[in-house]
C-alpha positions in Angstrom: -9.7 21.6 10.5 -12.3 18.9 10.6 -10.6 15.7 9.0 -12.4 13.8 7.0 -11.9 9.4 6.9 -13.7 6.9 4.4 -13.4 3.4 4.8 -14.9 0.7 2.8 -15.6 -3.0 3.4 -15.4 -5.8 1.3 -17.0 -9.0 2.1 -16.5 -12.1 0.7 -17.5 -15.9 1.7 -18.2 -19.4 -0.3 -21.9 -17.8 -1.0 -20.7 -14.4 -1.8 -17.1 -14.7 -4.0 -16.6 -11.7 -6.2 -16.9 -11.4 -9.6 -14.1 -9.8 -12.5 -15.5 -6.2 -11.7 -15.7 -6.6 -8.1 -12.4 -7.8 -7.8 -11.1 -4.9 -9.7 -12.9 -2.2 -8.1 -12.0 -4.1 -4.6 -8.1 -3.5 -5.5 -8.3 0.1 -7.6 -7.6 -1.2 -11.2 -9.3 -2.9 -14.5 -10.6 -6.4 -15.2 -7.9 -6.4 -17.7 -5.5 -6.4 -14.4 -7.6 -9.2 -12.7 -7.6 -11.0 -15.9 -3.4 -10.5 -16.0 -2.9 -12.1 -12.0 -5.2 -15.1 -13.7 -2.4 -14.8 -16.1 0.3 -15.4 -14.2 -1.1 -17.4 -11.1 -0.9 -15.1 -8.5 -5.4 -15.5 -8.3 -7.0 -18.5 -9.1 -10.9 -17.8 -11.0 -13.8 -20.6 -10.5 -15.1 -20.4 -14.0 -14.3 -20.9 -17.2 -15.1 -17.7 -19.5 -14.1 -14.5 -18.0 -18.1 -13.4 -17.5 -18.1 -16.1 -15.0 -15.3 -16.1 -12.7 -15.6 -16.0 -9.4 -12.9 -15.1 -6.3 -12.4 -15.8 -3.1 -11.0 -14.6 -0.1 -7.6 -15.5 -0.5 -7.6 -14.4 -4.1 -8.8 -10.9 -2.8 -6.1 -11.0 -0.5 -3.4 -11.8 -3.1 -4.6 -9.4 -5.4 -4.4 -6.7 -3.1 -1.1 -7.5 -1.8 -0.2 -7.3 -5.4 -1.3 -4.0 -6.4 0.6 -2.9 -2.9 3.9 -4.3 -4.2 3.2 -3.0 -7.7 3.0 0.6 -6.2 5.5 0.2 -3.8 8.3 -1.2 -5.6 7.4 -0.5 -9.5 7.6 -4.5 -9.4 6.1 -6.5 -13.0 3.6 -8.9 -12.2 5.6 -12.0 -13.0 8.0 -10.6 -10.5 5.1 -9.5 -8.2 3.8 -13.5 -8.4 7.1 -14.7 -7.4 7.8 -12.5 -4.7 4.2 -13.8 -2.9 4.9 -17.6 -4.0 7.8 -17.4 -2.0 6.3 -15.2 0.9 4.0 -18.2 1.5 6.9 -20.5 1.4 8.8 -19.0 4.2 5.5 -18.1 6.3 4.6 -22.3 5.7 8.2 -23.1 6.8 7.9 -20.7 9.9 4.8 -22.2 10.7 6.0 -25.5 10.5 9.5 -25.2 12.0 7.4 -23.5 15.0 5.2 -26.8 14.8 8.2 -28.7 15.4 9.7 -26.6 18.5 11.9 -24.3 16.6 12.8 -21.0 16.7 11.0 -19.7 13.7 12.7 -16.1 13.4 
């Protein structure tokens, strides 16, 4: 049985942030969606109607970590937002108790 693997890519730089749709498509869901993480801050969109925001890679990265913990763990996206606001809390505190000469596990 011959198995079969597709992959994507999805690049994105200063000169090349992603629109609403691209955004969307990137993680699997609607704009509506993208427009709901805008919503509740866990994405951040350049622009101020919705026909011209534009996302970054960080945003892409929070938005599909998002959608993973949606699936994962039937999570809300209020919940969702928290649980990443305080992800990047502890990695900040690890990287700076590590800064310091601590023992950051």
């Amino acid at each position: 049985m011959k198995k079969v693997v597709i992959a994507s890519a999805t690049v994105v730089g200063k000169s090349q942030p992603l629109d609403a749709n691209e955004l969307a498509h990137a993680c699997g869901a609607e704009v509506e969606w993208v427009a709901r993480l805008v919503e509740v801050g866990i994405v951040s969109a350049a622009g101020d109607r919705r026909e011209e925001w534009r996302f970054h890679s960080l945003d892409l990265r929070r938005a599909r970590e998002a959608r993973r913990l949606e699936r994962d763990f039937d999570a809300g996206l209020d919940a969702v937002a928290l649980i990443l606001d305080l992800s990047q809390e502890v990695r900040r505190l690890k990287a700076q108790l590590r800064a310091l000469g601590g023992d950051a596990e």
